[in-house]
C-alpha positions as CSV (number, residue, x, y, z in Angstrom):
1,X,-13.3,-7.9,6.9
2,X,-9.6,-9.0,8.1
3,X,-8.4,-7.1,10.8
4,X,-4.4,-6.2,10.5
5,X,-2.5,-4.8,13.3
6,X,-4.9,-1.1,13.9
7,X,-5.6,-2.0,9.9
8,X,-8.9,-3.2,8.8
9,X,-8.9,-4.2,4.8
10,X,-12.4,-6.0,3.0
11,X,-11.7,-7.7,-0.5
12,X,-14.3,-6.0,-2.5
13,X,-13.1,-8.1,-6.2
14,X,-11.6,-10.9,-6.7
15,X,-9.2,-12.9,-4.5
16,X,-6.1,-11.4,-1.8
17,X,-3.5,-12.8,-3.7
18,X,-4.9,-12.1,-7.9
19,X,-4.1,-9.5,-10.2
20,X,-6.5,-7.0,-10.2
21,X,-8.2,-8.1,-7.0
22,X,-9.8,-4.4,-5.6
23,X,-9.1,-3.6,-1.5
24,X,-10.4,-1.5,1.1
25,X,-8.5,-0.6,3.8
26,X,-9.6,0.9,7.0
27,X,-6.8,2.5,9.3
28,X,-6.2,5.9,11.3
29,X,-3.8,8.6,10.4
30,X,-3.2,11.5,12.8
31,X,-6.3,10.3,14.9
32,X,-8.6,10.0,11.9
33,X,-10.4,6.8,10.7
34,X,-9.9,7.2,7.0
35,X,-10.4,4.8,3.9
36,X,-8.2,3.8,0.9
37,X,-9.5,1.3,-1.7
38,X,-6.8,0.2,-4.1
39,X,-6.3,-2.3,-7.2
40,X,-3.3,-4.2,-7.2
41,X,-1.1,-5.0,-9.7
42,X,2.0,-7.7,-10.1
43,X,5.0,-8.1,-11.9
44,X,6.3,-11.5,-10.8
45,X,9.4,-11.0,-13.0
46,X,10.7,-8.0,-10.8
47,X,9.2,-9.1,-7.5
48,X,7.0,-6.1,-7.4
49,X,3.6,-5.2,-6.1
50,X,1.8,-2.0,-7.0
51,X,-1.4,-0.7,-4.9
52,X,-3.0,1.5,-6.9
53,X,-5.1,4.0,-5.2
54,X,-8.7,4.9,-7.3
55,X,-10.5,6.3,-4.1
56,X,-10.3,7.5,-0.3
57,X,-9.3,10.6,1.3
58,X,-6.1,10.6,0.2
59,X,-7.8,12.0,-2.8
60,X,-8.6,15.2,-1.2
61,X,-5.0,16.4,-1.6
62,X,-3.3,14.1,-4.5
63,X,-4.8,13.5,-8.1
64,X,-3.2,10.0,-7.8
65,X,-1.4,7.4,-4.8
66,X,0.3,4.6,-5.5
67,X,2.5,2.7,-3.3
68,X,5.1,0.3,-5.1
69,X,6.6,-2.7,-2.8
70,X,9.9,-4.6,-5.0
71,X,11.7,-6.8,-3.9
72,X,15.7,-6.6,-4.4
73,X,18.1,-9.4,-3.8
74,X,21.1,-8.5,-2.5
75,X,24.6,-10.5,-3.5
76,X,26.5,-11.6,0.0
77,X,24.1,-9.5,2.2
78,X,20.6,-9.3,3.6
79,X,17.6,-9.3,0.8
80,X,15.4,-6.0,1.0
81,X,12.4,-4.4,0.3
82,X,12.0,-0.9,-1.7
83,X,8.6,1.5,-0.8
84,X,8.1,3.9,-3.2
85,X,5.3,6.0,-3.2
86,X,3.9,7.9,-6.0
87,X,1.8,10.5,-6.7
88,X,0.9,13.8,-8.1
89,X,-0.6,16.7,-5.9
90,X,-3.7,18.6,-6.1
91,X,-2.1,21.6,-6.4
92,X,1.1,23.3,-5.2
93,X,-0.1,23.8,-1.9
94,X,-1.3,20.6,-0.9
95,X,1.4,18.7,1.5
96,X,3.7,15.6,0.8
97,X,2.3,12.6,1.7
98,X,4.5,12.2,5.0
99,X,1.5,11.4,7.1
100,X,1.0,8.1,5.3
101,X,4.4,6.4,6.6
102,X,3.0,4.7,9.4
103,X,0.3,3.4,7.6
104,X,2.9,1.8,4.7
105,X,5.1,0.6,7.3
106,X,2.3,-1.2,8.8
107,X,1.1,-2.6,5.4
108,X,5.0,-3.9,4.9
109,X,5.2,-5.2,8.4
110,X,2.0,-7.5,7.2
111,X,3.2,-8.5,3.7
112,X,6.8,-9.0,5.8
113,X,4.4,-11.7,8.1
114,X,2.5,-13.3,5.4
115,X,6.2,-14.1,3.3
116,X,8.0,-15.8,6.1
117,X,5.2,-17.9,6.8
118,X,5.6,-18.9,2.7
């Protein structure tokens, strides 16, 4: 188990850096330990990385949870990095997933680490 920042992830299949390689993650949200275990997909050809999300407790309030990194290069200024996150609710009531921007912004801060050291 690698320990990242307050972020604990284990590599469960495969390799970090191969498609289809299967993640768990380990991290708190509002003072909870909870658990996300994700596959992850690439598509070198538009610099993107998708987590999806097949189990964790973000499942007791979304049907599905993907976060989408992509890289976009910018002409005469700074290069950038798109988040999107996707998913689909339980139901009406359930919230947004707001209370899962800390963790993403700690999971872009790490991929944001490992590419400057490329």
């Amino acid at each position: 188990m690698a320990v990242r920042g307050k972020m604990e992830v284990e590599i469960h299949e495969g390799e970090w850096h191969t498609e289809g390689s299967i993640r768990k993650w380990t991290y708190s949200v509002e003072g909870k330990k909870e658990t996300f275990k994700q596959k992850i997909q690439f598509d070198d050809k538009n610099k993107i990385a998708t987590h999806v999300g097949i189990e964790g407790e973000v499942f007791n309030y979304y049907k599905s949870y993907t976060a989408i990194w992509q890289a976009v290069l910018m002409d005469g200024g700074p290069d950038v990095v798109k988040v999107i996150i996707g998913y689909e609710k339980l139901n009406e009531s359930m919230p947004h997933p707001v209370i899962y921007i800390d963790f993403l912004v700690n999971m872009t801060k790490d991929i944001d680490a490992h590419l400057v050291k490329a």
